[in-house]
C-alpha positions in Angstrom: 96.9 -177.0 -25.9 95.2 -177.3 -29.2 91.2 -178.0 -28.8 90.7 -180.6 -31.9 89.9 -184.2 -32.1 92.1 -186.5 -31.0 93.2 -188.8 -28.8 95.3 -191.7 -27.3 97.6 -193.7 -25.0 100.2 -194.3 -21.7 102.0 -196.8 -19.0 103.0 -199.5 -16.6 104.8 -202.0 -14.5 106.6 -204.5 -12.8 105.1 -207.9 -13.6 104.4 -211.1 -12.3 105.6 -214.8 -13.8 101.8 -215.4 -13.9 99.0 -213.2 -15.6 97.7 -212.1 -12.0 94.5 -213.2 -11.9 95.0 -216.5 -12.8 93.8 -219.8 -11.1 97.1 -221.1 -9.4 98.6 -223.9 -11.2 96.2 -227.2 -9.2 93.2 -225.0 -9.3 94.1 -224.1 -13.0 94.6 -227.7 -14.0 91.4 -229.1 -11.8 89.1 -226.6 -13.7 90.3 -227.5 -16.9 87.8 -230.5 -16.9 85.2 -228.3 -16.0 83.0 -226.9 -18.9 81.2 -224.5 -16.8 83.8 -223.1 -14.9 85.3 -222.1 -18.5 82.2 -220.7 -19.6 81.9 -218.5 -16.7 85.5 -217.5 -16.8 84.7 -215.8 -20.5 81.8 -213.8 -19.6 83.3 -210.5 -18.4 82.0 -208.9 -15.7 79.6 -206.6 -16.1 80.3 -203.4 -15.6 78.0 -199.8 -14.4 75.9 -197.9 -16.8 78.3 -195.1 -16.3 76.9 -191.3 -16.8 79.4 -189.6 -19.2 77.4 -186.2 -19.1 80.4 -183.8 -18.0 78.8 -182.8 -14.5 79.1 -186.7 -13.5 82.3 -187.1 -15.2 83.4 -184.3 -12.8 82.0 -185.5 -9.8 83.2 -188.9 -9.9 86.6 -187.4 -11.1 88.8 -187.2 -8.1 92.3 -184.6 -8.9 95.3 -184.0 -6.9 99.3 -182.9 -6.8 101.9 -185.0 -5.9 104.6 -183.7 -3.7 107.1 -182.6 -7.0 104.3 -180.9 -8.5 102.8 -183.8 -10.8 99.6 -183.8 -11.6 96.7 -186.6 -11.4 92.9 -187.2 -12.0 91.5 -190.5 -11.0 88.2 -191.6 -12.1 87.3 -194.9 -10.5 84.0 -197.0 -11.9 83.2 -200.1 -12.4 83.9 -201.6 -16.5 82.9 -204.6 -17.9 85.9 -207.1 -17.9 87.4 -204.7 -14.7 89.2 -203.1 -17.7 91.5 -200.1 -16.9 92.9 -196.8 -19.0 95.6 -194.5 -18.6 97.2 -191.5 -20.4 100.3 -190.2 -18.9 102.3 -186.7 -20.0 105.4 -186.1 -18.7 106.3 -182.8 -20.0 110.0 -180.8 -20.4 112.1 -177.9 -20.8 111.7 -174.4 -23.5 112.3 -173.8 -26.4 116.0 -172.2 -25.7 117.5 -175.8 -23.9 115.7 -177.6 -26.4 117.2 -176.2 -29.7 118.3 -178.5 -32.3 117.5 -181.7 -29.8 114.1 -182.8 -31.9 115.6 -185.7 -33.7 117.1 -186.9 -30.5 114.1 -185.8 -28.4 111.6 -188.3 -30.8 114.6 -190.8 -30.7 115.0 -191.0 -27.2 111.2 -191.7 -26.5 111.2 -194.6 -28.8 114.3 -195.9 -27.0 111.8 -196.4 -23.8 110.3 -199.6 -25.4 113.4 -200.9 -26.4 114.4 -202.1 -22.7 115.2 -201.6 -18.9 117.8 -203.2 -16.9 118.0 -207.0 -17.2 114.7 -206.7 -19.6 115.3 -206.5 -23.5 112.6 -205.6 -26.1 111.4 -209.0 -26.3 111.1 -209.9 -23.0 109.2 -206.3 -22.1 106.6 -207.6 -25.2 106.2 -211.1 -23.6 105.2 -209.5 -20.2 102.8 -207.4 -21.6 101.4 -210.2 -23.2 101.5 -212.0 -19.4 99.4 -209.1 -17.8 97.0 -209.2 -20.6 97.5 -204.8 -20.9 98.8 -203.0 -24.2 101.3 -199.5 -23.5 101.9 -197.4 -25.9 105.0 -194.9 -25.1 105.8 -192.1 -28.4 106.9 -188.4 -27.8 108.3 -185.4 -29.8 109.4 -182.5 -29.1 109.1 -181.0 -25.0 106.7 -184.4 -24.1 107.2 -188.1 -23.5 103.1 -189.6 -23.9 102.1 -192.5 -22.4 98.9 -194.7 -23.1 97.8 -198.1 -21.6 95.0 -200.1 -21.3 95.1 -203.0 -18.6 92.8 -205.0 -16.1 92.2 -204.2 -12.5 93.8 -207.3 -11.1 97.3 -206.6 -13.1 97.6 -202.7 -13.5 99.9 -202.1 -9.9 102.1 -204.7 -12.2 102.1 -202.6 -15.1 102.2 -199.5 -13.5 105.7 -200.7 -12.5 107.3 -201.7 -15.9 105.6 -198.3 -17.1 108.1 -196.7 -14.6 111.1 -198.4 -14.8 110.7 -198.2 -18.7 110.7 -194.3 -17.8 113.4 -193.9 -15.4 115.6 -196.7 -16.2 115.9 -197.3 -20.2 119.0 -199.3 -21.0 119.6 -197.9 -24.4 120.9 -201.2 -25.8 123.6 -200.0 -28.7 121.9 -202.8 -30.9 118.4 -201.5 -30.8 119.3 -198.1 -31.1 120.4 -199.0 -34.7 117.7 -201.1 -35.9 115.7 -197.9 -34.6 117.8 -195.9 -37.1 117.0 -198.1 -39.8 113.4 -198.5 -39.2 112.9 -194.8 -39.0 115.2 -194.1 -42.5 112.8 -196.9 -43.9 109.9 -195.0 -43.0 111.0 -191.7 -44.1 112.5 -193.1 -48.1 108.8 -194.7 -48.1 106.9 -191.4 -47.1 108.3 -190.1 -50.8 105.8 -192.5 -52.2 102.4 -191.9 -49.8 100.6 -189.0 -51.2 99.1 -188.3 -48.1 102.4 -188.1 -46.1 104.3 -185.9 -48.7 101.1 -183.7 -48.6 101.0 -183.3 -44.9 104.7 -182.8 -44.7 104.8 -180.2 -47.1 101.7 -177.8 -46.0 103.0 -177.9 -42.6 106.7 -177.5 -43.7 104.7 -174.7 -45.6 103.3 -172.9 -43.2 105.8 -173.2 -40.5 106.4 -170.3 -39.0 109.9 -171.8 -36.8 113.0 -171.1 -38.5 115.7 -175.1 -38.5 116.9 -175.8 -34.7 113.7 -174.5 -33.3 112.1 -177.9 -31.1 109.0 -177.0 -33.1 110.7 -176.2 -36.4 108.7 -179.0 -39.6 111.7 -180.4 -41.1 112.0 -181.1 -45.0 111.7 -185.5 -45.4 115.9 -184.3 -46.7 116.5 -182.3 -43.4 115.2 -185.3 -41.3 116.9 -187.5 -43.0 120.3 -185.7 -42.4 119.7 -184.8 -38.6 118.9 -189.0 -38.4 122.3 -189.8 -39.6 123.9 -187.6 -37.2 122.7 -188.3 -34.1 124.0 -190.7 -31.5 123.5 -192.8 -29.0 125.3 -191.2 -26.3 123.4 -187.6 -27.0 120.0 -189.9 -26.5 121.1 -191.1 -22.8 122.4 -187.2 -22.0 118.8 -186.5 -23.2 117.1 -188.8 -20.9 119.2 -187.8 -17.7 118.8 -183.7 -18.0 115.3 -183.6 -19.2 113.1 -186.5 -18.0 111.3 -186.2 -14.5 107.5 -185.8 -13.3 107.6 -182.6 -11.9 105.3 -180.9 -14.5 103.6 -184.5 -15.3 99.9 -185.5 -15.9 98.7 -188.9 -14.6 95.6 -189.9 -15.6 93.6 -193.0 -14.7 90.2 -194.1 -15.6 88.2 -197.3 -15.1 88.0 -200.6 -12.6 91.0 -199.5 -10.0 91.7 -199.3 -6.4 91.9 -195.1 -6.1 93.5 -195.0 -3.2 96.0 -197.9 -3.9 96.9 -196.6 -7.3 97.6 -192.9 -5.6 100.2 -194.4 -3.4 101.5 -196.0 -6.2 101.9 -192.9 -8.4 103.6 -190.9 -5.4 105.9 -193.6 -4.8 107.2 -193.6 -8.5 106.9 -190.5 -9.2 106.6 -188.0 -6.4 110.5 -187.1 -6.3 111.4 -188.0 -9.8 112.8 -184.4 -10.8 113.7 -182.8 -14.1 116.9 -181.2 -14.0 116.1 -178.8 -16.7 113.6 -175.4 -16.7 110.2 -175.7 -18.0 107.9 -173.3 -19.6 105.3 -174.7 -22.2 106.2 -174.0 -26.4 103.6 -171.4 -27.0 102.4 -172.0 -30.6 102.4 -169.1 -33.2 99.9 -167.9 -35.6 100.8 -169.6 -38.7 100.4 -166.8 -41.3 102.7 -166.8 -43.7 101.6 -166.1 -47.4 98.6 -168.5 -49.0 100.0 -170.3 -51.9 99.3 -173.6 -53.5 102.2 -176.0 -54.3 101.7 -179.4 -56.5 103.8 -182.3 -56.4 104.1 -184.8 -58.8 104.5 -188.7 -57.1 105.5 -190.9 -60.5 105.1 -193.6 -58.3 102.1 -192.9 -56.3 98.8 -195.2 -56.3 96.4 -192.6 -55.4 96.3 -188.7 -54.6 96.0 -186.3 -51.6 94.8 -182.8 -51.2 95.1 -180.4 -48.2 94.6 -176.8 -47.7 94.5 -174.8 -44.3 93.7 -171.4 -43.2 95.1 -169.7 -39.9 92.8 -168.5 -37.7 92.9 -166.0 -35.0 90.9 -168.2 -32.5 91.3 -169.6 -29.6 88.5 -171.4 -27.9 87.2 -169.3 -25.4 86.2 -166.7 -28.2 82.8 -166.1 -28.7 82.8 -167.0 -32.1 84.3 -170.5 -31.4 80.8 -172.5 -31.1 79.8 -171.5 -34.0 82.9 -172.4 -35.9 82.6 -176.2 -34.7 78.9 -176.2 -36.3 80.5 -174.3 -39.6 83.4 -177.0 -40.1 80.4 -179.8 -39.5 78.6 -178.3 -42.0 82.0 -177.8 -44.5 83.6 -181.4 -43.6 83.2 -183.0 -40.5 80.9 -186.1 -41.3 78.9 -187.8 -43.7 76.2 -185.4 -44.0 78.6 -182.2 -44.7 78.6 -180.1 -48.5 81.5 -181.4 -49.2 80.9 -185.2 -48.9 77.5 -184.2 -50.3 78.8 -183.1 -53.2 81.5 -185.5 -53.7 78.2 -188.1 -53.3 76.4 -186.0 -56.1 79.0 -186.1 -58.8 80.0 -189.5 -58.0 83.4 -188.8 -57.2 85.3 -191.4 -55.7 87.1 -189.9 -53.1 88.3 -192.2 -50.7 88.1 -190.1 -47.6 87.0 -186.4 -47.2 87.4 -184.5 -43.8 87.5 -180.7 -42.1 88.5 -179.8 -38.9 89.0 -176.6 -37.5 91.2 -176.7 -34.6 91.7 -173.1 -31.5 94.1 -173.2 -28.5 93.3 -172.9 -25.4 96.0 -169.8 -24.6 96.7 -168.4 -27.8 95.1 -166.6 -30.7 96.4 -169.6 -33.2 94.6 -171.6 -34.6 94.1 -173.6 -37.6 90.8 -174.6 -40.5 91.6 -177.5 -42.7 90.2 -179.7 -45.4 92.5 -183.1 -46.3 91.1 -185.1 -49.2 92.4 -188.3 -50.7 91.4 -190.5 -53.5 92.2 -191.6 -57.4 94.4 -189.2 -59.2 91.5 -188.2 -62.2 89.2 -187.2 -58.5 91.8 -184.2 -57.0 90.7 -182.1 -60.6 87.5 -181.9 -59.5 88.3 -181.0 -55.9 89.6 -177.8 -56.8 86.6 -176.8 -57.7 84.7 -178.7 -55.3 86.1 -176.7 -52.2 86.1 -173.3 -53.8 82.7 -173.6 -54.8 81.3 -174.9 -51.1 83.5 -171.7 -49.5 81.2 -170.0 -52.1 78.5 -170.9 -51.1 78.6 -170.9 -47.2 79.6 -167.0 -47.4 76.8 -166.0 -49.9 73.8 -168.1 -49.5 74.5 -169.1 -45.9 73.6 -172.2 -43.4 70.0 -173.5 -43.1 68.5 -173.9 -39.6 68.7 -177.7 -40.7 71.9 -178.2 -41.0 72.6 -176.3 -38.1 70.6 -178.7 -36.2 71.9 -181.3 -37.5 75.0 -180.0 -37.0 74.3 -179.6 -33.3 72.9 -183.7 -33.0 75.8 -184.8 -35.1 78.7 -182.3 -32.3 77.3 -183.4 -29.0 76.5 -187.2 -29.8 80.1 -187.9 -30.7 81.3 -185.8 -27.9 79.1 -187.6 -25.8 79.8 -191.3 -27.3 83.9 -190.3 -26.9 83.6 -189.6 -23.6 81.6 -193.2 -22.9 85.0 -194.3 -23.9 87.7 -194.5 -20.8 90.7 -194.2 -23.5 89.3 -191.0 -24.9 88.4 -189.9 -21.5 91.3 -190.1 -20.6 92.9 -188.2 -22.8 90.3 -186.0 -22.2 91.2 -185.6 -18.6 94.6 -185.2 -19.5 94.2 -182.2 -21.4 92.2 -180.3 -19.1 94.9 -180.6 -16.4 97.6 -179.7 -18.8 94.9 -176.5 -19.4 94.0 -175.5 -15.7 89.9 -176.7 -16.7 87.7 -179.7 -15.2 84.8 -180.8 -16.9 82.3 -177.5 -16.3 84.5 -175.9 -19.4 83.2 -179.0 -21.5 79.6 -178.2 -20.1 79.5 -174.5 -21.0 80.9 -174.8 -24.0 78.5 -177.7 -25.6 75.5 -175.4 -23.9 77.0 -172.4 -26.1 76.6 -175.1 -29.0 72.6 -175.6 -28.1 72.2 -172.2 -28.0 74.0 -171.1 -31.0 71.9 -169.5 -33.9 71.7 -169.5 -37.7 72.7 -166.0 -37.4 75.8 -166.4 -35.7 77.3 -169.2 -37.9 77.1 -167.7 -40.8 78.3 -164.1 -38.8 81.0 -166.4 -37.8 81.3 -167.6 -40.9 81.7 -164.6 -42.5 84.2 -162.6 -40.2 86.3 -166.3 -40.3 86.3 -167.9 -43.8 88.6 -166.4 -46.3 89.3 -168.3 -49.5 92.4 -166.4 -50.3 93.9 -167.3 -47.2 94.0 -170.9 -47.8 97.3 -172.7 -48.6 97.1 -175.9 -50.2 99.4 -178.9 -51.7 98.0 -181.4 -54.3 100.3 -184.5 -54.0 100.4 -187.8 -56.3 100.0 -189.2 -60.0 98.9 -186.8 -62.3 99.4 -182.7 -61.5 95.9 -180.6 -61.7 94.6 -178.8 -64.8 93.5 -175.6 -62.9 94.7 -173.8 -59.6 94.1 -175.7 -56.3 92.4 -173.1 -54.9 90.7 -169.4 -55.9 93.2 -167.0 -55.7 91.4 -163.7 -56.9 
């Protein structure tokens, strides 16, 4: 698993004709006159002034197996509104069973929200909208994600439709099309966004999977094709050999009845079974050849830049702290050289960002820098980044960015976790990695601790300008080279 910002969503249940929760209908109707009993009924109730330090996150965090293998972590607390969030992984097969299936494997995911038995795509919306929860169900190569967010009196409800849209999709013929359609749509109109050509083509770039490999970046033409071949009866095959819960991670966090909500879980998913082997995609270094690649968009209204460097990292190194406070200092907020600069010479990029990104089992990981903005802005840029890489590796940090760096790391980490969507995702993640919360811990004390010395040492055995790939995408094509290269 990739240690990087991120984050997001999973699933639910059976419903009821009724929001549950509600005033039955000659209560309902005799409150209606009654401007105080509708005044009360908006003010959510309060909820604790949870502790999202990671020792109390792990102490109030309870984790067990189900009898297939699945995994869970529970965190009940009280929220304000009884408010509820969930992020489930259900995870499948290697990269030999999966080989040439990634069309179908993203196809088949999106199929989940199109229906179950005796419930179409409408009628699935309009429950949602009855419990008063929002699900979220996407997935891509080896894993189905799910992401919800619900109330305490209607989540066993949800938790139900989340299953049966799981086990039993109906993969209506009709919505299979429209799928089709919606996803060429997307694709022909990803020609025109800057920002998604860019992204497509440094990753197509630096792929390191050769076509038919489940982790292969396909060309927008190569997607395109494999869209128009697949069908609908590959989709259902899909579903039946690879989905189960056998290697899955259930994660709940908010205003819930723990022990209630375990049953549940066992009893939908405890012997659900996969049919098909699983071993995790292990990613690879991505070191191919630096090179820079521009691409002219005639129709584009803006531009986008992104480079990336592959690092050997992963983040138990030692280095690793001190990377996160070098990529602060490069990109990661509003303080950083490179907005700072961008600030200075009044250029009007519209957004400006680096992240630096190490797995948790491999020595792959991954430095980037994404900019986007007017086409006359990307000249400058070129410049801009070569000239901040520069500087970081000759004149060093100062202990005040550092510092800074330090407040700016362990706030957001510490305001994302006060968050039960992001915690939840959080929790995911760590069971998917074998960790609880003390790895969080020891790694934000190795942040405190780190030195001025060691980021720039860091910096210094790390950075390396002509390593960098880059692809400038939009309006008008750059004077001078993206990037350095001598």
């Amino acid at each position: 698993m990739a240690a990087e910002k991120t984050m997001r969503l999973p699933a639910l249940g059976l419903l009821l004709a009724l929001s549950l929760g509600a005033a039955p209908p000659s209560q309902a109707a005799a409150d209606a006159g009654a401007p105080e009993a509708r005044a009360e009924a908006a003010i959510p109730a309060p909820g604790e002034n949870f502790d999202p330090s990671p020792a109390n996150i792990e102490r109030r965090t309870e984790r067990l197996a189900l009898a297939n293998g699945a995994r869970l972590a529970l965190l009940p607390k009280s929220t304000r509104g009884h408010t509820v969030n969930g992020y489930f992984s259900f995870v499948f097969g290697d990269a030999e069973q999966l080989a040439g299936q990634g069309q179908i494997a993203r196809l088949t995911a999106a199929m989940l929200n199109q229906g179950v038995a005796g419930l179409d795509r409408t009628t699935l919306a309009h429950r949602l909208g009855q419990l008063q929860s929002s699900l979220h169900i996407s997935g891509s190569g080896q894993e189905v994600r799910v992401g919800f967010a619900s109330q305490r009196d209607t989540l066993p409800a949800l938790l139900d439709l989340i299953a049966a849209q799981l086990q039993r999709p109906s993969f209506p013929p009709e919505a299979f099309e429209r799928l089709r359609q919606q996803r060429r749509a997307e694709l022909e109109n990803q020609r025109r966004n800057p920002q998604a050509v860019a992204a497509q083509t440094l990753a197509h770039r630096m792929n390191r999977y050769g076509p038919g490999d489940i982790r292969y970046i396909p060309t927008l033409d190569e997607e395109l094709a494999s869209l128009r071949q697949v069908k609908l009866a590959q989709l259902r095959r899909f579903h039946q050999r690879f989905y189960g819960a056998d290697h899955a991670r259930l994660v709940v966090v908010g205003d819930f009845d723990a022990a209630a909500v375990r049953r549940q879980l066992s009893r939908q998913y405890g012997a659900w079974r996969s049919s098909a082997r699983y071993r995790p995609l292990a990613p690879r270094l991505q070191d191919k050849p630096a090179g820079v690649q521009a691409l002219r968009l005639a129709s584009a209204g803006g531009s986008a830049y992104l480079a990336a460097q592959p690092l050997v990292l992963r983040d138990t190194a030692e280095d690793y702290p001190a990377l996160l406070l070098a990529n602060q200092i490069l990109g990661g907020e509003s303080r950083s050289r490179l907005f700072q600069r961008a600030h200075q010479t009044q250029d009007a990029a519209e957004g400006i960002r680096s992240t630096l990104r190490a797995d948790s089992a491999q020595n792959a990981g991954l430095w980037r820098v994404a900019i986007a903005g007017a086409p006359r802005d990307l000249t400058e840029w070129q410049a801009g980044l070569d000239e901040a890489m520069r500087r970081l590796l000759e004149e060093g940090v100062s202990e005040l960015e550092v510092a800074a760096a330090k407040h700016a790391l362990l706030q957001d980490a510490q305001l994302a976790r006060a968050q039960d969507d992001t915690l939840s995702l959080e929790l995911n993640r760590q069971l998917a990695e074998g960790r609880t919360m003390d790895f969080v811990e020891k790694l934000e004390n190795r942040i405190r601790q780190a030195s001025v010395a060691q980021v720039n040492a860091a910096l210094r055995r790390h950075l390396r300008p002509r390593a960098w790939s880059a692809v400038y995408a939009g309006v008008a094509l750059p004077a001078r080279p993206l990037l350095s290269q001598n």
